[in-house]
N, C-alpha and C positions, 0 to 999 in steps of 0.2 A: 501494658505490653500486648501482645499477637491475641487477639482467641484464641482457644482451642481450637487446635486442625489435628484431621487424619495424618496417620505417621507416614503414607504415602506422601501428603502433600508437605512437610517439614524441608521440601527443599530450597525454599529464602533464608534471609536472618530474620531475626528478631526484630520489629520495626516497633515502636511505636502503634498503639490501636485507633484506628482517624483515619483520616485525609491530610497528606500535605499541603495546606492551606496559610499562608504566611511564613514567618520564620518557625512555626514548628508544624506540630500535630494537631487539628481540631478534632474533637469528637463527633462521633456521629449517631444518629438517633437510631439507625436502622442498617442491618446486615441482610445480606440478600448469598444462598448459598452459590459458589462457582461448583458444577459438575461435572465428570470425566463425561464426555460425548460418546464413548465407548462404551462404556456399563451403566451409565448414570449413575453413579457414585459420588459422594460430595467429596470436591477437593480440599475446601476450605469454605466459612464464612467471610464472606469480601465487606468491606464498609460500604453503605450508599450514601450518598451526598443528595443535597434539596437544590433547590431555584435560591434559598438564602446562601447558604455557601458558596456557589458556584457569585453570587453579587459581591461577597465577601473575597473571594479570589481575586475577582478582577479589580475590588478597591486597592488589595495587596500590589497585585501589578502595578498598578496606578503609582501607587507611592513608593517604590522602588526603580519605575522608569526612567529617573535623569541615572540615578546609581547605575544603572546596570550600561544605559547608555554610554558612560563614561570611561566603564570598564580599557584599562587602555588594551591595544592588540594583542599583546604578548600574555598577558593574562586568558583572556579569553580563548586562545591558543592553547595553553598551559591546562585548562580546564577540560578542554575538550579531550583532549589527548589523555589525561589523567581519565576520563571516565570510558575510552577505547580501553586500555589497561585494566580498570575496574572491571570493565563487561568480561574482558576475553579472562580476566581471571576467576571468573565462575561459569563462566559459559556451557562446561557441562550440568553443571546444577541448572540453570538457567533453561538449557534444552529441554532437559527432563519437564521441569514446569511446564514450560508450553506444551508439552506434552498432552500433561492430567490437562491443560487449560482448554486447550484448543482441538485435542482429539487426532492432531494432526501425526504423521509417522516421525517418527525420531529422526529419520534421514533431511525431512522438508525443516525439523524443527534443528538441529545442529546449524545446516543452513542459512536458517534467519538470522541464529546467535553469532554467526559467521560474519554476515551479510551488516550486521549492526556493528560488531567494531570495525569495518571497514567504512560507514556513515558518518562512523564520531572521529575517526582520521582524515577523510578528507575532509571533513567541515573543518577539521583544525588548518588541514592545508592552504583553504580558502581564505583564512582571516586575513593574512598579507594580503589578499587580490581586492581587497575594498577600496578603491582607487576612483579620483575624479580626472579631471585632466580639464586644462588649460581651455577657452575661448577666443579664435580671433574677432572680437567683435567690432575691429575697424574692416570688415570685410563688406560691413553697414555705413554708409556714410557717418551717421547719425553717434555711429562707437568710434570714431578716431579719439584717439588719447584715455581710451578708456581701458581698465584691465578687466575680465572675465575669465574666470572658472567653475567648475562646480563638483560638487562630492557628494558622494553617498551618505545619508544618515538613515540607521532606525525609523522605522514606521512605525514604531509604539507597540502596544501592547493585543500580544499576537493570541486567540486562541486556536488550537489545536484540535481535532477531532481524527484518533484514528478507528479505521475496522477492525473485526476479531480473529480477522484470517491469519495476517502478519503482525501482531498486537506490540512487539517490542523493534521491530523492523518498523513501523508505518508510525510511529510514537517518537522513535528514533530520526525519522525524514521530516518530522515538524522543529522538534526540539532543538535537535542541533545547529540548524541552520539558523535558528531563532537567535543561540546565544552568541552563536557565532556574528550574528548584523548587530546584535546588541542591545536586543527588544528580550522582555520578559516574555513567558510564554504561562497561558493554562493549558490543562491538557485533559480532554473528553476521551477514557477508553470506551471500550466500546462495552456495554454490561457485562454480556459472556464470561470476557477475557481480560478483566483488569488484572490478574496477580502478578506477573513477569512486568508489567508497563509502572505498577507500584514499587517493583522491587527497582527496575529501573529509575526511577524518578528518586529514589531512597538513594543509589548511587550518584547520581546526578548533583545531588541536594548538599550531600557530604561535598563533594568536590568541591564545590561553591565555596562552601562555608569554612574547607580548608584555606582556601587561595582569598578568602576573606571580602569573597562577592555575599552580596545579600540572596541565602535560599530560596526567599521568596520569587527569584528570579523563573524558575521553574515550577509550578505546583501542578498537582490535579486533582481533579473534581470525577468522581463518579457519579451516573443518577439514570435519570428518566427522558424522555421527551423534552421535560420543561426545564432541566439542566443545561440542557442543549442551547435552546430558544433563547436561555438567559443571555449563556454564554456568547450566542451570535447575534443578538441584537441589542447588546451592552452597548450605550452612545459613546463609551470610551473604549473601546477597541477597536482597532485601526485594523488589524488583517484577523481573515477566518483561511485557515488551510484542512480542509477537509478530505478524508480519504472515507471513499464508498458505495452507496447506488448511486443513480442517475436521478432517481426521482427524491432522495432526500437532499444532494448535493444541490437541486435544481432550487428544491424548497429552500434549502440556505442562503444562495445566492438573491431570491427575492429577499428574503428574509435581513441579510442580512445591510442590504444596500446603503446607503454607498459606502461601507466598508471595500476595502480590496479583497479578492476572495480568487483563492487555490483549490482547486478543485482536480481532486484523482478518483476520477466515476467509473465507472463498469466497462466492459467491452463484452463483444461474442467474437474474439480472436480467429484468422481467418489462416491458414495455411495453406501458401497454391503450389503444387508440385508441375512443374514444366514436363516434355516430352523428354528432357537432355537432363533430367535429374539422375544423382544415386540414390537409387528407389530403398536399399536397406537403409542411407542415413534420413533418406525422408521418413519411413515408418519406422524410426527409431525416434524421431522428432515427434512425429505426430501422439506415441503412446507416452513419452518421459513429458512432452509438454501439454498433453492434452489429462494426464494422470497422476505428476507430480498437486503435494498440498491436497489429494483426494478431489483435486480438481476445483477446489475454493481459493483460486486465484483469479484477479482480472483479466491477466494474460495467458492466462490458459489454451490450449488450444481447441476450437469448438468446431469452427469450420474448416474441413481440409475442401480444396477445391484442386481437382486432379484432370490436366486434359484427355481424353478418350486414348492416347495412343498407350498408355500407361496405368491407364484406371485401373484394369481387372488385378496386375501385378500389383501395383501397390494396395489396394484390397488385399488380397491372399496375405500380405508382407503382415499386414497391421495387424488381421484378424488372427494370426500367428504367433505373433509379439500379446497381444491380449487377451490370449487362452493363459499365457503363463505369468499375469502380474500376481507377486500374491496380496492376499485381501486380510486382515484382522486388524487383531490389537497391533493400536501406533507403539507401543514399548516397546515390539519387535523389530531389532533391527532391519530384518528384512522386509517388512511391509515397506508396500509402497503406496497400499489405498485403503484408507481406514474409514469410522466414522464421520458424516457431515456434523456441524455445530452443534445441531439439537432433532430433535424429531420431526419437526415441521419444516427444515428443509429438506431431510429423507422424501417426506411425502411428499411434498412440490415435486422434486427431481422427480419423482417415480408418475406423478399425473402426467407434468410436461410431456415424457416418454409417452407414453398413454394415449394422449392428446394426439401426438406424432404418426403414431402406430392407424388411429383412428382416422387421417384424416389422407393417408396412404403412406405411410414413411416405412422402410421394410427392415425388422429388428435384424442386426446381423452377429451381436453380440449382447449380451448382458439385459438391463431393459427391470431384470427383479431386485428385491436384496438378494446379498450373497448368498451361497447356498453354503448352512452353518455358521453364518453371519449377519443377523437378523438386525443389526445397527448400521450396518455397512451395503449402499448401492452394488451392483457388480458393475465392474469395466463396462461401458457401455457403446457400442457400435451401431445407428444409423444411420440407412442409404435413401437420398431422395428424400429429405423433407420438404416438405410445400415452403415454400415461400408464407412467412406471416406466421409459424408455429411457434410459440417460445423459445421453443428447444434449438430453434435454429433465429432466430430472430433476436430474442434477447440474452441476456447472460444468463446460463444456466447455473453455474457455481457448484459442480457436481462434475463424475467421472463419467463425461457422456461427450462424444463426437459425435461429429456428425460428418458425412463423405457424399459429396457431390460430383458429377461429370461434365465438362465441359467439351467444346471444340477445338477450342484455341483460348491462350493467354488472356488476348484481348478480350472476349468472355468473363473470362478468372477474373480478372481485374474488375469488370464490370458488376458481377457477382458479390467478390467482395465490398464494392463504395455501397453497393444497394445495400447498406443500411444505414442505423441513425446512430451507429458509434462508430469510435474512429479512436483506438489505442494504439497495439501492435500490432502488426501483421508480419506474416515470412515469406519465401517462395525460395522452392530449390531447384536451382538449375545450373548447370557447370558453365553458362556461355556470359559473359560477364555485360557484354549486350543487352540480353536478357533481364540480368540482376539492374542494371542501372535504368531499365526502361522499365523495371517495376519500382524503383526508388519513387521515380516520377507519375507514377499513374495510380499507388495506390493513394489513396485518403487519409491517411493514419498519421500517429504523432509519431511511430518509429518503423522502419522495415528492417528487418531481420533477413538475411542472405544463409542460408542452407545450416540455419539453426530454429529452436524455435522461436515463435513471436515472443515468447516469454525470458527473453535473455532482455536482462539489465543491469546496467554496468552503473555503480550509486558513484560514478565522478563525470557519466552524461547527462544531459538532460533527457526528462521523463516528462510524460503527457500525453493528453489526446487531445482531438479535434472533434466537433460535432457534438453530441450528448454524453461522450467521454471526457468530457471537462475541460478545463480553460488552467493556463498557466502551468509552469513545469516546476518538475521537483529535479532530486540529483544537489548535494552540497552546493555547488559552484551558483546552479543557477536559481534554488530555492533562497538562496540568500539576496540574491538580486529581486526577486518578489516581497521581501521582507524590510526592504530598504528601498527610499525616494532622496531623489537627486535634489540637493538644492543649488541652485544659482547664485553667486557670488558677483558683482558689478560695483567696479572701484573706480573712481575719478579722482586719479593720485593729486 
């Protein structure tokens, strides 16, 4: 059964001590500790996995492929919806975990728990929608008398890789869509943050095994680099869906060729507030979307871009709003910005700043660790960063904005494509002209209309453009990546 864990961390069941690897448990040779990011405290000892396991997984896959494929809809259905119910019924225990896991505040971490049985519902939605549809193919000389259709099938044997930010949310946006097209799935958490993505896959696993699908449809591997590498250059797996940075996403996508490959990479989220905005709901967007998750989200808010007639007031609004977030321990209900992962991205965040400061960027809030919170960034406000600074250039993943001026819109918009991601972006302005002439001019996979960039609805489709990645998530359309159409030609 479990190791020994702290009484803090007792909030799973009892699982098996391994990896889900096949129809049960494998053992593992080596445990690596999970720590609260707040105190560095050990949560738990996590099981790690090798490059042999992770070969052993995907053999499992392998031989449960036509099985799982066959799966008829109503099952698969049946399944998914069974493990929405499983989640939402520990979901405060679940929060908690993420908690000690991820460091993240209890508000961002309910959220996810939230956020996830709403993923394994609509994936259940979805399963009727797998649909081919009919060919005129006498529309061809060459096809008179002949019949044509074609249908979706399984793409085979899917791995998974999520991040440590939303570990049972981003776990959840591979998995279900997977079972849902009817491909097995493995599943790479990300080291930090395996316990909540274990406890999940342990739910998942039962479900199966009730509804008398083969477990092995689901497994996961934890490990290293070379866990990884297995996993996505395995000659038998057909798709890689990866959530992450840009430069490892980049590397898998070489790596993993010619697999199909999903990819949810990074952004540095842009926010343009018009002349005709309501400046309280824009610095109410700018602090809850640029602050929420401690600001280790993609969609985060990093760049507000504000035209001059409006600047100085929404200034004032923001730096107002971000004198009073509070800062500590995530078990506080009221926090809203706690510790980053680990130590090393405290200090990146805090050089980046640095760097900024140095190179003329004018501190206008925060910029230290908290003061009596020596784990924890402060809220952080920069005006005027150079062009090419980290802090403003690439994803920061940290409680740090940054606030630019412009002339005009046409500007903003220009501001925001000069760069080399392209996630979510927003803009607030009351004139609906406006809104629909930044649909069309920003770069990005989604515009956000006088909310933040970081609202995602898991029954749209999701994605970027540019070095923000390729292919879209969201139930409906992650399963359309996970499935290829075959062509049917009958000469009755």
């Amino acid at each position: 059964m479990t190791r020994a864990q702290p009484a803090a961390a007792r909030t799973a069941p009892e699982v098996p001590d391994g990896l889900p690897v096949g129809p049960g448990w494998l053992p593992v040779a080596a445990h690596h500790p999970v720590t609260f990011p707040y105190d560095g405290g050990t949560v738990a000892d996590a099981p790690v996995g090798d490059a042999a396991l992770a070969g052993a997984a995907v053999a499992h896959a392998v031989g449960v492929r036509s099985d799982v494929a066959a799966l008829p809809a109503h099952l698969r259905r049946r399944v998914l919806a069974d493990v929405a119910d499983a989640v939402d019924a520990v979901a405060g225990r679940m929060a908690e975990l993420l908690v000690l896991e991820t460091g993240k505040p209890r508000v961002d971490c309910d959220v996810e728990v939230r956020r996830t049985v709403g993923t394994w519902r609509a994936a259940a939605d979805e399963v009727s929608q797998l649909r081919g549809e009919t060919v005129p193919l006498d529309a061809q000389e060459s096809g008179e008398g002949l019949l044509g259709f074609w249908t979706r099938r399984p793409v085979g044997v899917v791995v998974g890789i999520a991040g440590f930010n939303y570990p049972v949310l981003l776990a959840s946006h591979k998995i279900a869509p997977a079972l849902a097209a009817g491909c097995p799935i493995v599943l790479k958490p990300a080291p930090a943050t395996p316990l909540a993505t274990l406890w999940l896959v342990h739910l998942v696993r039962e479900r199966l095994a009730a509804a008398g699908a083969p477990a092995a449809a689901v497994q996961l591997v934890t490990g290293d680099v070379e866990v990884g590498r297995t996993l996505t250059t395995h000659p038998d797996v057909a798709a890689v869906s990866f959530t992450g940075s840009a430069a490892v996403g980049h590397a898998i996508a070489r790596d993993a060729a010619p697999r199909k490959v999903v990819l949810e990479l990074g952004s540095n989220a842009a926010l343009v507030v018009a002349a005709d905005a309501d400046l309280d709901a824009a610095a109410d967007a700018v602090v809850r979307g640029g602050l929420y998750a401690s600001g280790q989200a993609c969609i985060s808010v990093q760049r507000v871009v504000a035209v001059a007639d409006v600047a100085d007031e929404l200034r004032r609004r923001i730096l107002a709003r971000v004198a009073s977030v509070p800062v500590g321990d995530p078990r506080d209900p009221a926090t809203r910005v706690s510790a980053l992962i680990d130590e090393a991205a405290t200090v990146r965040v805090l050089k980046w700043i640095d760097e900024a400061r140095a190179a003329g960027a004018r501190l206008l809030a925060g910029g230290t660790r908290a003061p009596g919170e020596p784990s924890c960034v402060a809220p952080t406000v920069l005006e005027d960063v150079p062009d090419g600074q980290p802090v403003w250039a690439e994803e920061v993943f940290g409680p740090v904005v940054c606030l630019r001026t412009v002339p005009d819109l046409d500007t903003a918009y220009a501001v925001v494509n000069a760069s080399r991601y392209g996630l979510h972006a927003a803009v607030h302005t009351r004139d609906l002209r406006t809104a629909l002439a930044a649909i069309d001019a920003l770069d990005v996979g989604g515009v956000v209309v006088n909310d933040v960039p970081g609202y995602r609805s898991d029954i749209a489709p999701y994605g970027g453009v540019k070095d923000s990645g390729i292919g879209r998530e969201g139930p409906r359309f992650a399963i359309d990546e996970l499935t290829v159409t075959r062509m049917a030609v009958i000469r009755p």
